[in-house]
N, C-alpha and C positions, 0 to 999 in steps of 0.2 A: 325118229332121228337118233343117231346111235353116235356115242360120245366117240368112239375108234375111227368114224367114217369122218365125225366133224374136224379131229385134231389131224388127220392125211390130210383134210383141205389146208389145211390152215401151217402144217408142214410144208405145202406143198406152195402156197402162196411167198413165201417167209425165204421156204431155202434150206429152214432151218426148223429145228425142235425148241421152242422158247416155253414150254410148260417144265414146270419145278413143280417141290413140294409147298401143297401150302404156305406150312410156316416158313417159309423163306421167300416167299411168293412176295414182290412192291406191289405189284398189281395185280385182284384178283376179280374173274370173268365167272359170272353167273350167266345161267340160263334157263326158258322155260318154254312149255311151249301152250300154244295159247289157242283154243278154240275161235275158228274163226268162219261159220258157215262149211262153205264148200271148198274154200280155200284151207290151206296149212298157214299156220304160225306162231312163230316164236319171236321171244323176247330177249336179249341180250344186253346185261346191265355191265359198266366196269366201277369199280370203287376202288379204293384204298386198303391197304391192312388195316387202319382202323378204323373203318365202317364207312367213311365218308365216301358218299355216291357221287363220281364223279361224270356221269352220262349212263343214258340209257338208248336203244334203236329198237324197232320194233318191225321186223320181213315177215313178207307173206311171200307164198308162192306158190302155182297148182299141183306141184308135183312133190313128194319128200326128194330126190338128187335133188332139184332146184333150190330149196328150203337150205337142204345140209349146205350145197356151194357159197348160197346166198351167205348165210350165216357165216358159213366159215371165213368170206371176205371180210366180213365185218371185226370177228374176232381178230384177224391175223392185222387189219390200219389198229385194232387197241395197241397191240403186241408192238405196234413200231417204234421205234423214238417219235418224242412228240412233236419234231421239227419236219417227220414223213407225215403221220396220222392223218391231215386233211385230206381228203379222198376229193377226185374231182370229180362233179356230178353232173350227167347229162342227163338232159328232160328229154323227154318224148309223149305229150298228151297226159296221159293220169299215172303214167309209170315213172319210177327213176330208176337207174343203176349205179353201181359203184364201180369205177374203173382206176385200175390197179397204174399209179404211174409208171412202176417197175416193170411192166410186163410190153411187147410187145407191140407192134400195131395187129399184127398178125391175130395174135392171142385175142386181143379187145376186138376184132371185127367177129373173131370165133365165138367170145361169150355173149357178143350184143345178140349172135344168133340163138344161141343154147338156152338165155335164160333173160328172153324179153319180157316176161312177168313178172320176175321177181322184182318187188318193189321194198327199199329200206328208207323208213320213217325215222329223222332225229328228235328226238325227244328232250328237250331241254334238262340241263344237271337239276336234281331235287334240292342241291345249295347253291346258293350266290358266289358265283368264282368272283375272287378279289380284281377291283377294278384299278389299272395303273392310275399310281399316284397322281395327283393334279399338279405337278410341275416338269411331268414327261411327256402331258399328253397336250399338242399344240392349240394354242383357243383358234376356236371355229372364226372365221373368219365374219363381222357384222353384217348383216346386210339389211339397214337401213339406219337413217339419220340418228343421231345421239343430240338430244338437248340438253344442257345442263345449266343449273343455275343455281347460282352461289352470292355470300358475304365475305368480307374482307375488311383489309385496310393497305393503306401505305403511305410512306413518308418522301417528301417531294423536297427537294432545293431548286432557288429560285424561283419560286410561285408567290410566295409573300415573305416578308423582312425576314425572318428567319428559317430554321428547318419545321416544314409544316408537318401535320401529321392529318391523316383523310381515313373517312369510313370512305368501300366501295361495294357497291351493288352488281354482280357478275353473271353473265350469260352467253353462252356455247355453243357450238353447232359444228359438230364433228361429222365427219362424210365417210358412208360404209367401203372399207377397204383402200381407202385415201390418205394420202399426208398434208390433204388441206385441211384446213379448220377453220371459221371464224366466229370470233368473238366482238360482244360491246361491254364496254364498262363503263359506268357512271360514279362522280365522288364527290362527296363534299370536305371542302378542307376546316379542321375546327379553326374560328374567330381567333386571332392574333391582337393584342392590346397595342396601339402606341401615343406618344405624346411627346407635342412641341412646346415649345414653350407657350403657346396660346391654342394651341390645338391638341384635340383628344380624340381616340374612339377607337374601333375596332376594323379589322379586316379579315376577311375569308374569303372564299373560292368555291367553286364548283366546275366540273369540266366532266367531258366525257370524251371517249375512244372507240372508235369501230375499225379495227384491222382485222386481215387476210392471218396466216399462220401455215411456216411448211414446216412439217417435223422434220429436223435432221438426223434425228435418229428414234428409234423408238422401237423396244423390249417389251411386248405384249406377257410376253412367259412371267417378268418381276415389275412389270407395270409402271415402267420409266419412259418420259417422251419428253422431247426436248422440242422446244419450239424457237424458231426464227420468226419475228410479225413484224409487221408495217402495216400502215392506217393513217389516219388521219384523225388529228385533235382539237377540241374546242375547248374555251374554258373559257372563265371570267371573274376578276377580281373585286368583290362585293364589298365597298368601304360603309361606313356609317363613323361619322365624324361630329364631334359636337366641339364649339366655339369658332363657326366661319362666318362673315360676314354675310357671304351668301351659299346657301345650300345647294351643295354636290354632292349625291349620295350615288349618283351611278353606276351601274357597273361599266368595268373598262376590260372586254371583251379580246379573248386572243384563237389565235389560232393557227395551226400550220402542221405536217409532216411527226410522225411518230415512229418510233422502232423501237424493239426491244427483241431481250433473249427470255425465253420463259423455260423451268426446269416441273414438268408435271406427275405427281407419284396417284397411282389410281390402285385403289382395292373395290373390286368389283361395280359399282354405282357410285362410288366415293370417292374423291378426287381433293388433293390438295398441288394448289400449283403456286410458285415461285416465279417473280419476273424480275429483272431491270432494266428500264428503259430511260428514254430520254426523248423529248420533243424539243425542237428549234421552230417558236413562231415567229410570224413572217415579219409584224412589228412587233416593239417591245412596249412598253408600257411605264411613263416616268408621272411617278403621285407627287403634286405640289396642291397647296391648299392655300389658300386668301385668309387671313388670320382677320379677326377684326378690326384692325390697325392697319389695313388694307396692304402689308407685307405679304407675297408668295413663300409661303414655308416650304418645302423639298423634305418628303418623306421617304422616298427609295424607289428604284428600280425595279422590274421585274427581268429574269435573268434572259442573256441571250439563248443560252439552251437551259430547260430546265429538265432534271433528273430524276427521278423518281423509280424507290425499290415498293416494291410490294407481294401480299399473299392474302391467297384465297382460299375458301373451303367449296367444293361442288357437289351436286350431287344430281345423277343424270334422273331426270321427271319421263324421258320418252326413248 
């Protein structure tokens, strides 16, 4: 194969004469040719002016014209702008060729007949081409369930006499390529002190939440989801009282209708989420105590809607 025959294909493919001097060369095209039984072939590497190997192809073909054609295709997609270079490839059984977008139908029916052997092998680049950045490249879409589970806290009005403040226990269940979600939470409110004038002791709470969740919006690319939820609430007000004539330690049990707005920031498996909501249970709840002097005291209400902000930390298990 003779470098005069190779550079008229490759003129010839182009249009144009795209070989310069070396040293002014961006892009320079080696070649070799390469024992290969019975068949012919050669190797065609392209790199950089400064060394770096940016692909290599490897044709064979029975005949030296087939070989030089072959090749010279191959040379002439490097020579392209990089926005031509992909050549489209038709298979046919153990052969492939390379077909010229530029050229013809005519032309492509005439080379599929001239040089059905000729096969070009891509060979992966010998460096790691740089991968686009991870905030250009769209996340793959889930496809299956996401569990998560998480600690927290939050602080509640109207649940007990003052503004309470609660540990909570959190768990997730997000749906592959969905804007539904649902979650439960469970909290316990820390003990409140109070006293009457003959009575004493303490109050706390415990409740929990199981809502639905549609995201109204939601930024996979900076990991923002905004949640709308509704569910249903339970809870119950835990007294312990000392100086009644007769002991009531009960709990005084509530319940009814939930919603809230939740703000969720996620980095990879890790998740912290923001909510506010508020429940209206269905009855309310009024504490009076029998003092020993067989007086009803009136210690407080529980609120017609009660409000509650809170935050959590997640972290998906599945």
């Amino acid at each position: 194969m003779t470098e005069a025959a190779l550079r008229a294909v490759v003129k010839e493919k182009l249009g144009r004469d795209p070989f310069v001097d070396r040293e002014r060369a961006d892009i320079v095209i080696e070649g070799e040719e390469v024992s290969s039984g019975a068949r012919l072939r050669a190797r065609v590497r392209e790199r950089r002016r400064d060394g770096v190997v940016l692909g290599s192809r490897d044709i064979d073909a029975e005949t030296c014209p087939r070989l030089i054609r072959a090749t010279g295709i191959v040379v002439a997609l490097f020579a392209r702008p990089p926005e031509e270079r992909e050549p489209e490839v038709e298979r046919g059984g153990e052969s492939e060729r390379t077909v010229d977008h530029g050229a013809r139908p005519e032309e492509r029916a005439e080379r599929a007949e001239t040089e059905p052997s000729a096969r070009v092998i891509r060979i992966p680049p010998s460096t790691p081409r740089r991968r686009p950045s991870g905030k250009n490249v769209p996340e793959e879409p889930r496809r299956s369930p996401e569990l998560s589970l998480g600690l927290g806290g939050s602080a509640a009005v109207g649940l007990l006499p003052s503004v309470s403040a609660a540990t909570r226990a959190v768990a997730r269940l997000e749906l592959p390529s969905s804007r539904w979600s649902f979650e439960w939470s469970g909290g316990y409110s820390l003990p409140q002190s109070f006293a009457t004038r003959t009575v004493h002791g303490t109050l706390s709470a415990v409740d929990q939440q199981l809502r639905v969740c549609l995201a109204l919006t939601e930024r996979r690319g900076i990991g923002i989801r905004i949640d709308a939820c509704g569910g249903a609430f339970w809870g119950a007000v835990v007294p312990h009282a000392v100086g009644l004539r007769e002991r009531d330690s009960s709990w005084r049990s509530l319940a009814g209708p939930v919603s809230a707005l939740a703000v969720q920031l996620r980095d990879s498996a890790r998740a912290a989420r923001l909510e506010l909501g508020m429940t209206a249970p269905v009855a309310g709840r009024d504490f009076y105590f029998d003092s020993t002097e067989g007086r009803p005291e009136r210690l407080y209400s529980t609120g017609a809607v009660i409000g509650f902000l809170g935050v959590s930390g997640l972290f998906t298990i599945l």
